[in-house]
BAMARSE-126613 format. One line per 8 residues: their letters; for each residue x, y, z of N, C-alpha, C. Coordinates in pm, 1 decimal. Example, Ala and Ser with C-alpha at 12.3 -4.5 7.8 and 13.67 -1.06 7.14 Angstrom:
// BAMARSE-126613
AS> 1319.0:-569.0:780.0:1230.0:-450.0:780.0:1320.0:-330.0:780.0  1285.0:-225.0:708.0:1367.0:-106.0:714.0:1290.0:3.0:787.0
END
This chain:
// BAMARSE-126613
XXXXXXXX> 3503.2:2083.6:-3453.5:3389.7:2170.7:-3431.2:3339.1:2149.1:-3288.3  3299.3:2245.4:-3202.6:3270.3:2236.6:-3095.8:3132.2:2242.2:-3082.3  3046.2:2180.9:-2980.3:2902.0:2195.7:-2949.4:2912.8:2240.2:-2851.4  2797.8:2341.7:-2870.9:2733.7:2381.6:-2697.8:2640.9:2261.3:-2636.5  2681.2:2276.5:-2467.0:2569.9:2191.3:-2459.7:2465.9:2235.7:-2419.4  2396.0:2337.8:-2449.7:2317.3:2370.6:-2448.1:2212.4:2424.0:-2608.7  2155.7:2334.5:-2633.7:2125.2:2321.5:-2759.1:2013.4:2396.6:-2773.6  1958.1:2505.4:-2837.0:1808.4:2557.7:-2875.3:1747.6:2458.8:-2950.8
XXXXXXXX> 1617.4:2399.9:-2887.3:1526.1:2314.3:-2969.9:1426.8:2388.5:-2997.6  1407.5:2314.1:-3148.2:1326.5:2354.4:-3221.1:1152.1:2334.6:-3157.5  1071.2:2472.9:-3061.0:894.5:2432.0:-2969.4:843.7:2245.2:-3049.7  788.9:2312.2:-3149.3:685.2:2227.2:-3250.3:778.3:2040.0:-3241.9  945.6:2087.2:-3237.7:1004.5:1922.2:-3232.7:959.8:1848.3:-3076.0  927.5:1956.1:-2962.1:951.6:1918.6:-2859.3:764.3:1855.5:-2826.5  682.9:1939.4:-2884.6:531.7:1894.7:-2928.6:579.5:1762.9:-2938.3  598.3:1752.9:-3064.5:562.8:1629.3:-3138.3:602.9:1544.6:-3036.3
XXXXXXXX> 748.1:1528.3:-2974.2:780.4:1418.9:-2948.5:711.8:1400.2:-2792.5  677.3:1435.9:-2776.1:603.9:1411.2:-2622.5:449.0:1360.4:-2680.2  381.0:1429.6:-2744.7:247.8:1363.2:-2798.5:283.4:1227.8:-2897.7  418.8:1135.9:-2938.2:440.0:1047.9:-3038.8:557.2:988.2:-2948.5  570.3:984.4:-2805.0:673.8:906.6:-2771.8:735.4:781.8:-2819.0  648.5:723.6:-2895.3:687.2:599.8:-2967.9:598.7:495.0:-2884.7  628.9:353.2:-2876.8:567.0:251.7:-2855.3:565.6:190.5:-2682.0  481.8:219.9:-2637.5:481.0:231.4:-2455.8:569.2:56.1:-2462.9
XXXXXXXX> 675.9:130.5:-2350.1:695.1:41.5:-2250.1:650.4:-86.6:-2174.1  647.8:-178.1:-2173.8:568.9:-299.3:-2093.6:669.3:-369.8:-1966.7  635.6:-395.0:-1928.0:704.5:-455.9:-1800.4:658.5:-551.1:-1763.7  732.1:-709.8:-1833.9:673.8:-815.9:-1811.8:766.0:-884.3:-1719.7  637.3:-934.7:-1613.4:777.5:-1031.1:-1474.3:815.8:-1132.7:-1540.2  943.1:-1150.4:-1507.9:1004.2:-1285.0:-1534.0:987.3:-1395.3:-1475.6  969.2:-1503.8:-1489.3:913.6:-1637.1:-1449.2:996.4:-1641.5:-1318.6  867.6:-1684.6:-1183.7:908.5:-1694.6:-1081.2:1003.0:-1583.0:-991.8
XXXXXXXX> 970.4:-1498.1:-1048.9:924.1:-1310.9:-1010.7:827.7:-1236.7:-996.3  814.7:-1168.6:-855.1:704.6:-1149.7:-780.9:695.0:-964.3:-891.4  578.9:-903.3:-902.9:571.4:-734.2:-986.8:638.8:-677.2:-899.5  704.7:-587.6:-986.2:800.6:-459.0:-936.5:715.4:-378.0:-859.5  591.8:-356.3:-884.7:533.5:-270.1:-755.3:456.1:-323.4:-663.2  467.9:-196.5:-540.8:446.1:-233.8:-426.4:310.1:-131.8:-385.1  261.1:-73.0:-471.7:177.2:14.6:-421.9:51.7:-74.3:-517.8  -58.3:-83.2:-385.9:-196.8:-131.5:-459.6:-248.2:-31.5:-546.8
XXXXXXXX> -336.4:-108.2:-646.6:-389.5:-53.2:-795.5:-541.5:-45.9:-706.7  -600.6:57.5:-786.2:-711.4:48.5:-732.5:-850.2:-77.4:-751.0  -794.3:-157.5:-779.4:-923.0:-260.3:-755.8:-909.5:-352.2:-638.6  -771.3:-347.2:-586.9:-748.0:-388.8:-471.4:-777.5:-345.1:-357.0  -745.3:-183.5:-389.1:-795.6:-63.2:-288.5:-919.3:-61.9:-292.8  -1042.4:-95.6:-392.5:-1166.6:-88.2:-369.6:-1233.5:-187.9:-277.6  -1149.5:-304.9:-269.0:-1172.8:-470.8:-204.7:-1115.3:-431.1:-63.4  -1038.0:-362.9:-22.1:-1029.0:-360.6:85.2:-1077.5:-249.4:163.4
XXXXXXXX> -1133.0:-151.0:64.1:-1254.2:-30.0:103.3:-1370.7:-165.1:184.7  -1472.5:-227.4:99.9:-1531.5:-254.6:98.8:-1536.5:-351.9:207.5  -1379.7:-414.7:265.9:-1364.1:-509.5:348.5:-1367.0:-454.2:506.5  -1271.4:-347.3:506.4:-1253.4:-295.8:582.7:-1327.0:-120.3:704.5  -1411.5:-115.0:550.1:-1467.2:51.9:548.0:-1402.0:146.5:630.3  -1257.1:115.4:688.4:-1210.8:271.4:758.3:-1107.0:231.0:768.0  -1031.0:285.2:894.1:-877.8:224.0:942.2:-922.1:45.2:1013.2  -872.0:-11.1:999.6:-876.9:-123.5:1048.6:-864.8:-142.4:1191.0
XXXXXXXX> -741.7:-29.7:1275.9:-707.2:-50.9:1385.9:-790.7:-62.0:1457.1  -797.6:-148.9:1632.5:-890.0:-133.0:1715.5:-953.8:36.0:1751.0  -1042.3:2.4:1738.5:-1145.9:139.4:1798.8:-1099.1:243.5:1736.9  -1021.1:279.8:1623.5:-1046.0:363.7:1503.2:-1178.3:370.8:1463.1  -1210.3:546.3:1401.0:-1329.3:569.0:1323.7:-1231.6:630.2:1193.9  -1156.3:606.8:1138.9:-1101.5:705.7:1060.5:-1182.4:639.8:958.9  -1234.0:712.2:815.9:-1326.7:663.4:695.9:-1211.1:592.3:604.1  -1262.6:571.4:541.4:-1160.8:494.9:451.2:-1082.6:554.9:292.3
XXXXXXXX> -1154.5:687.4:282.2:-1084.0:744.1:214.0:-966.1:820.5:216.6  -942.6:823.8:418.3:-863.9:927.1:471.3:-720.4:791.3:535.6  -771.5:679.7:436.9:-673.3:578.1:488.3:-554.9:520.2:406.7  -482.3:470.7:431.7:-370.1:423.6:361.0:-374.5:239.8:352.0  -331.7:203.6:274.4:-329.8:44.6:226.6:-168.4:7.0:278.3  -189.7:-59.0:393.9:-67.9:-153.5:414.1:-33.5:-305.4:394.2  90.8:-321.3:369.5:74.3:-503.1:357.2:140.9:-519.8:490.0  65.8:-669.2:516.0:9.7:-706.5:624.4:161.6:-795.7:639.3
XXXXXXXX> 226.5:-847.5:538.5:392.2:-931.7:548.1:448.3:-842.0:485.9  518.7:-750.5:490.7:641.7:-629.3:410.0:627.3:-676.5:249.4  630.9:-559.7:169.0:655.6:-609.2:57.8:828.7:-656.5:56.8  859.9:-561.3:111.1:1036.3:-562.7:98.9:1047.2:-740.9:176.9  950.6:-801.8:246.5:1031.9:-904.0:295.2:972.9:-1040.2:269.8  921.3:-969.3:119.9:832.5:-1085.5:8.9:663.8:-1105.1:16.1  615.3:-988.4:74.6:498.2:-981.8:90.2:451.8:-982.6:-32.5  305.8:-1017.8:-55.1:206.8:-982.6:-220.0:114.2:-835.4:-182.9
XXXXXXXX> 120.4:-789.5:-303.9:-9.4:-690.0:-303.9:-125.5:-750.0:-361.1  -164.0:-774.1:-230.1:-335.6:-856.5:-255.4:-374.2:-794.3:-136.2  -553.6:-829.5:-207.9:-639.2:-816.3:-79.2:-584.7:-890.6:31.8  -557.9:-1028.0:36.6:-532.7:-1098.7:117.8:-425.9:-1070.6:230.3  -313.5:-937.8:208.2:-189.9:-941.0:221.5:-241.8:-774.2:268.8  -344.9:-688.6:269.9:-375.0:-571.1:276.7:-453.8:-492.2:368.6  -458.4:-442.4:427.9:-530.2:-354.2:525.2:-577.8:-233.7:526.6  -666.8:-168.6:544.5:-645.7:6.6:579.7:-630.6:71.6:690.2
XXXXXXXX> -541.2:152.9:684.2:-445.4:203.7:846.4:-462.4:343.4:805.8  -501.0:413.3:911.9:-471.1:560.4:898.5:-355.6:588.6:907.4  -296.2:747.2:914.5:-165.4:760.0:879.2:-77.6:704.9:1044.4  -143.4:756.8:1129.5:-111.4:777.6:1231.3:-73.3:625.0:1315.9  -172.6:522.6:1238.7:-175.2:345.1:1311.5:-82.2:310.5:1208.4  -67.0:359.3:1091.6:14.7:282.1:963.1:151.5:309.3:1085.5  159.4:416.4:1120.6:283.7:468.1:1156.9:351.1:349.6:1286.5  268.4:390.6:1371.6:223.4:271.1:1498.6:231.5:147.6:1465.7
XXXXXXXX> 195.0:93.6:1379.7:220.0:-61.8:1361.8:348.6:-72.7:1284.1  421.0:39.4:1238.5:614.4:36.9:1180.4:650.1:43.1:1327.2  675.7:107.8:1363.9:710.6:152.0:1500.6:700.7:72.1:1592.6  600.8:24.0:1638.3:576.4:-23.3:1770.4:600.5:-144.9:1725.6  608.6:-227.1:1592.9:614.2:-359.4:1578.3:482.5:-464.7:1623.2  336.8:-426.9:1587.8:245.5:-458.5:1637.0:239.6:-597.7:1511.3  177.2:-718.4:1489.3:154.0:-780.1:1464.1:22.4:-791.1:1383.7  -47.5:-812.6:1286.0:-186.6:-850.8:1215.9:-184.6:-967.7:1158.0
XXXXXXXX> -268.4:-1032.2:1205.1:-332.8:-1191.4:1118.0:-475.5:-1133.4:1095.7  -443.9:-1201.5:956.3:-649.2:-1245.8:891.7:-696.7:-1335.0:923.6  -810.1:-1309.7:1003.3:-891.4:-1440.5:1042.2:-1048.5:-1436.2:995.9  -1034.1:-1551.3:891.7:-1185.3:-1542.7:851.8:-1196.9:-1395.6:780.0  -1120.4:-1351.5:688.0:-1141.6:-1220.5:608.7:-1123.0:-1086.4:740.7  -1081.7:-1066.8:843.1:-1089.5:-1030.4:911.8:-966.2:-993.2:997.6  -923.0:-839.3:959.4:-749.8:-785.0:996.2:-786.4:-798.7:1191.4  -699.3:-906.7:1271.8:-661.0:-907.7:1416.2:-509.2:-808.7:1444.9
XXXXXXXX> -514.0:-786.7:1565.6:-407.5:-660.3:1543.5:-384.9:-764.7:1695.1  -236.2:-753.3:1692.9:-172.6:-822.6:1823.9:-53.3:-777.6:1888.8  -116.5:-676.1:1996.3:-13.6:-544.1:2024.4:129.3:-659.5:2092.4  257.6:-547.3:2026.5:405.9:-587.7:2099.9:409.6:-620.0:2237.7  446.2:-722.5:2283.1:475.3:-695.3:2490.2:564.5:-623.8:2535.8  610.1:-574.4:2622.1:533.4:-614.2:2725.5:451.6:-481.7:2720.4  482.9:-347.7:2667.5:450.4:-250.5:2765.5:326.1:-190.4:2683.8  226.9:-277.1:2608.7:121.1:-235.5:2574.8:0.7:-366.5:2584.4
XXXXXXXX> 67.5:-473.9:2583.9:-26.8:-594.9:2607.4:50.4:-686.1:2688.7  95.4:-728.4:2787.1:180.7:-852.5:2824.8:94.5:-968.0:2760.1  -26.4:-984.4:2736.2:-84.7:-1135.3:2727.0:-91.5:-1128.2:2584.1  -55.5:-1017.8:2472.6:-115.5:-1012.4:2362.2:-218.9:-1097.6:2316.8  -327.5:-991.6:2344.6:-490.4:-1034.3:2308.2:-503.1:-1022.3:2176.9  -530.1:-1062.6:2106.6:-559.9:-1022.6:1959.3:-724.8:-930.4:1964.0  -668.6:-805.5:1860.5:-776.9:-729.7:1862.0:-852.4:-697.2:1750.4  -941.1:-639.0:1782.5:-1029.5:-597.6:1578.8:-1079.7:-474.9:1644.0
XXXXXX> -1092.8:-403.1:1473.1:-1189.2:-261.1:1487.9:-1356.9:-325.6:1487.6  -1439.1:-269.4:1575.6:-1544.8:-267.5:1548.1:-1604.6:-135.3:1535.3  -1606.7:-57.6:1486.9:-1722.9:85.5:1518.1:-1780.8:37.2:1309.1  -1740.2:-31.6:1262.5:-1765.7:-14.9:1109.0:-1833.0:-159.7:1132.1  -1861.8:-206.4:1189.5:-1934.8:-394.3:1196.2:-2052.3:-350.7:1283.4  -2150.1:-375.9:1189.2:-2273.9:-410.7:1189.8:-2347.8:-458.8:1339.0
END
């Protein structure tokens, strides 16, 4: 007997099974395995709203809703998604700091940006945004 593969399903079977998928999925790390994702959850994103209030970069005003969350060590090259490990970059500095290979340390809760040499800092000064500090 031959099947088509193209089968007519029965609407009401295709209901059900999308509203009764069965028993969710869990995704538990395995011991001495860092989580499969790399994108911050929002309570992280709220901690670094609150840390950062805009783009982080020097002399950026971008707000912080119009910003993106970067990690500060690659996830790909074993970075964590933590506050600690996180920043907010507009699209345009997120881009700029892939690119240009710019550098960030936290100091004292506090993202320093430490432009590439030679042909944007020879002495690399370490820098901060201020237009969002008090």
């Amino acid at each position: 007997m031959h099947r088509s593969r193209h089968r007519i399903h029965d609407p009401q079977d295709r209901l059900r099974r999308r509203h009764h998928p069965g028993p969710p999925r869990q995704r538990r790390p395995r011991p001495g395995h860092r989580p499969t994702t790399r994108v911050f959850p929002p309570h992280i994103r709220k901690a670094l709203t609150a840390r950062d209030q805009g783009c982080a970069f020097p002399a950026c005003t971008i707000p912080a809703p119009w910003c993106e969350a970067h990690h500060i060590t690659y996830w790909s090259h074993g970075g964590t998604t933590s506050t600690e490990n996180g920043t907010l970059l507009c699209s345009h500095h997120h881009h700029l700091i892939h690119k240009e290979q710019w550098t960030i340390q936290v100091k004292a809760g506090v993202p320093w940006f430490i432009p590439p040499p030679p042909h944007i800092d020879p002495r690399q000064k370490p820098q901060r945004n201020s237009p969002f500090r008090c």
